[in-house]
TORDO-959834 format. One record per residue (C-alpha): residue number from 1; residue in three letters; chain; x, y, z. Coordinates in Angstrom, 3 decimals, decimal comma. Example, Ala and Ser with C-alpha at 12.3 -4.5 7.8 and 13.67 -1.06 7.14 Angstrom:
<recs>
 pos code unit       px       py       pz
   1  ALA    A   12,300   -4,500    7,800
   2  SER    A   13,670   -1,060    7,140
</recs>
This chain:
<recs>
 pos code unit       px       py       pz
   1  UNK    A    0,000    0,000    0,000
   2  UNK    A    1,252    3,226   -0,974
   3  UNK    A    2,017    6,372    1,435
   4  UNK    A    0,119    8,644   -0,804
   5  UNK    A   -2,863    6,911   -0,598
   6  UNK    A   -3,869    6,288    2,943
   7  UNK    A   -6,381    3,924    3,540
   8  UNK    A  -10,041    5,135    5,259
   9  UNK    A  -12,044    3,142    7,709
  10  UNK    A  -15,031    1,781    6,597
  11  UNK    A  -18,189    2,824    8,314
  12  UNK    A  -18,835    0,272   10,830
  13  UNK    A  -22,189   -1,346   10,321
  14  UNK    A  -25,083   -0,712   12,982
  15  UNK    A  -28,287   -1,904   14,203
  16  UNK    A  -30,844   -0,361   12,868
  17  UNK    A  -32,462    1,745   15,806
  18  UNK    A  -33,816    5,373   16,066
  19  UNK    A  -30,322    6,966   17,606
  20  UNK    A  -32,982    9,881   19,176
  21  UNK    A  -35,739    7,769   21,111
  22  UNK    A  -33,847    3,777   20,863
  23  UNK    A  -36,857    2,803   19,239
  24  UNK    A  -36,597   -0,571   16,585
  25  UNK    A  -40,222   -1,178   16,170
  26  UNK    A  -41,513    1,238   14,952
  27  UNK    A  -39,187    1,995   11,239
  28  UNK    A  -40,233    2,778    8,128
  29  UNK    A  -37,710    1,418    5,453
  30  UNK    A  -37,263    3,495    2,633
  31  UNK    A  -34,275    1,846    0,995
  32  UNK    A  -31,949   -0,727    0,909
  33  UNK    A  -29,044   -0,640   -1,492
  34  UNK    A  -25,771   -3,899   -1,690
  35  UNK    A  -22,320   -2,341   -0,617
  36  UNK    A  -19,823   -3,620   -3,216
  37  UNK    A  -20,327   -7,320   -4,538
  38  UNK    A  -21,570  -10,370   -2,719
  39  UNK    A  -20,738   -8,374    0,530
  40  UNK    A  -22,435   -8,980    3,217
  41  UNK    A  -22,884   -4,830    3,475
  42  UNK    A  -25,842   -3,128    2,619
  43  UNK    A  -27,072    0,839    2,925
  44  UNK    A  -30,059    1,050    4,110
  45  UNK    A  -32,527    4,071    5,167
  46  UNK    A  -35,505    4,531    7,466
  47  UNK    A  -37,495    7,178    9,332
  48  UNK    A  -38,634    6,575   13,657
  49  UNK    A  -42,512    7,085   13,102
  50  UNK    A  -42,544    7,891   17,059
  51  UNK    A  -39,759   11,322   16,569
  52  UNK    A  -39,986   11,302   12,768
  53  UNK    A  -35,857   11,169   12,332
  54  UNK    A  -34,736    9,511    9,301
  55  UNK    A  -31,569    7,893    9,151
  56  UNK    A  -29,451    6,331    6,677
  57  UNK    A  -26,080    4,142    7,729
  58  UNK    A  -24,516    0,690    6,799
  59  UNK    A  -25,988   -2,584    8,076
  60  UNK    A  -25,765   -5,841    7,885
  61  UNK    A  -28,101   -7,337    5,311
  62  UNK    A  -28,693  -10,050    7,820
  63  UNK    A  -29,750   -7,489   10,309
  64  UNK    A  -31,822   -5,626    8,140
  65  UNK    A  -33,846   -8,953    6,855
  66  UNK    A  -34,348   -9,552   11,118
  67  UNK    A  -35,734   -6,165   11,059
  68  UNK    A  -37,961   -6,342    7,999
  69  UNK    A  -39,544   -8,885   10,064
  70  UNK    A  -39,969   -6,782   13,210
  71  UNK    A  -41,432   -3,558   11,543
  72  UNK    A  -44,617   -2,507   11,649
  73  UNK    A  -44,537   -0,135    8,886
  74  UNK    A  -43,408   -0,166    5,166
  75  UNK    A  -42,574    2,489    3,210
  76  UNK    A  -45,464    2,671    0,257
  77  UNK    A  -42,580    1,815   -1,705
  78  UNK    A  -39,282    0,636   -1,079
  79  UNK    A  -35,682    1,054   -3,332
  80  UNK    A  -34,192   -2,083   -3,035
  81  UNK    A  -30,942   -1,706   -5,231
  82  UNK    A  -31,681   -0,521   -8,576
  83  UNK    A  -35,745   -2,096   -8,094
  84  UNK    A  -38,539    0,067   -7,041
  85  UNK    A  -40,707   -2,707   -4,840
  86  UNK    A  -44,235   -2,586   -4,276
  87  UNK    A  -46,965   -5,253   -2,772
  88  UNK    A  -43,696   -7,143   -2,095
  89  UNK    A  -42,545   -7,599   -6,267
  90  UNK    A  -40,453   -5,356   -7,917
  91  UNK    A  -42,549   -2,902   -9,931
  92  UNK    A  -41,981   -3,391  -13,853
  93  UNK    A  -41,261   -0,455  -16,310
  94  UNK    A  -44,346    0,324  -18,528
  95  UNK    A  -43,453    3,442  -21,047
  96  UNK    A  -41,108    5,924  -21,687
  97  UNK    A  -42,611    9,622  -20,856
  98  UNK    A  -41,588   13,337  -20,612
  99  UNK    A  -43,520   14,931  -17,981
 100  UNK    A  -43,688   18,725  -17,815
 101  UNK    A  -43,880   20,469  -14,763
 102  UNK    A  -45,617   24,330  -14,618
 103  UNK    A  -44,858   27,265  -11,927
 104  UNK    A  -45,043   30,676  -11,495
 105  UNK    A  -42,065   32,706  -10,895
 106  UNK    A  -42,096   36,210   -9,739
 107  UNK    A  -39,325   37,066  -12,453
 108  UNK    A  -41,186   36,136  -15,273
 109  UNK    A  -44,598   38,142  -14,454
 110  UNK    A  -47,888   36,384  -14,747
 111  UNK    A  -46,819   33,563  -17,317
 112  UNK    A  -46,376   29,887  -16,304
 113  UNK    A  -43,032   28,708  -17,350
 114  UNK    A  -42,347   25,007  -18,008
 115  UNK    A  -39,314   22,110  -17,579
 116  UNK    A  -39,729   18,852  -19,359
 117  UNK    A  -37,847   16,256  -17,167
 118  UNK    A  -37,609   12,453  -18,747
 119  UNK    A  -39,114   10,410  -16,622
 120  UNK    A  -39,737    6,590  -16,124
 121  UNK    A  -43,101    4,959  -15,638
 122  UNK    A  -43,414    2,105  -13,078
 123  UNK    A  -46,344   -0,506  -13,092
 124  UNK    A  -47,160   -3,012  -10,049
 125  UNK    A  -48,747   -5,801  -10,340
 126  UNK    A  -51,799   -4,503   -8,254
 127  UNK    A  -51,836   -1,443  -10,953
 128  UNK    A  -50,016    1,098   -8,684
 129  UNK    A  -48,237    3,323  -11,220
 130  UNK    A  -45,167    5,862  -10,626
 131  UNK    A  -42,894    8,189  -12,488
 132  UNK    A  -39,503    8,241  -11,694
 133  UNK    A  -36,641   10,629  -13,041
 134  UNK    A  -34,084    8,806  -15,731
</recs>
């Protein structure tokens, strides 16, 4: 290993827990994403329903499946790596669309102005439908 290039801890994996009221019951997981390949490592992210913090650290993937069994509450839908989940199956990708979002802005008087964004449109099963950015 080279001088120039010191080496950084990794972030130590924790449980995951509400660090402002110790709660572990009462999560909602927003997102779980692999650290590196085959690793036992994941990122995961969740807000305390009791104090509404969210939180977002390394875990254990083994941890966070004993805690997707504990939880009360899920997310609407949940990121799982590259997948948007919903109703427990990875939601499917339907069309390609451009979406165009309006506002007012004070500098440009009484006219609406306009951004088209390209966007993504997500199917579930049960017919749940969502646009995400590309």
């Amino acid at each position: 290993m080279s001088s120039s290039h010191p080496r950084r801890p990794l972030p130590q994996p924790r449980q995951l827990r509400c660090e402002e009221c110790g709660t572990e019951h009462q999560l909602t997981i927003h997102a779980i994403s692999a650290l590196g390949a085959g690793g036992d490592l994941v990122s995961v992210s969740y807000t305390c329903r009791d104090c509404d913090r969210f939180q977002e650290h390394t875990a254990y993937a083994s941890d966070v499946v004993a805690a997707l069994h504990q939880v009360r509450f899920m997310a609407q839908v949940i990121m799982f790596g590259d997948d948007y989940v919903h109703c427990g199956y990875p939601m499917e990708e339907a069309e390609f669309e451009i979406e165009r979002l309006c506002y007012r802005s004070s500098r440009s008087g009484s006219g609406l102005s306009a951004v088209c964004l390209p966007t993504r449109v997500l199917r579930c099963r049960c017919g749940f439908q969502l646009e995400v950015p590309e």
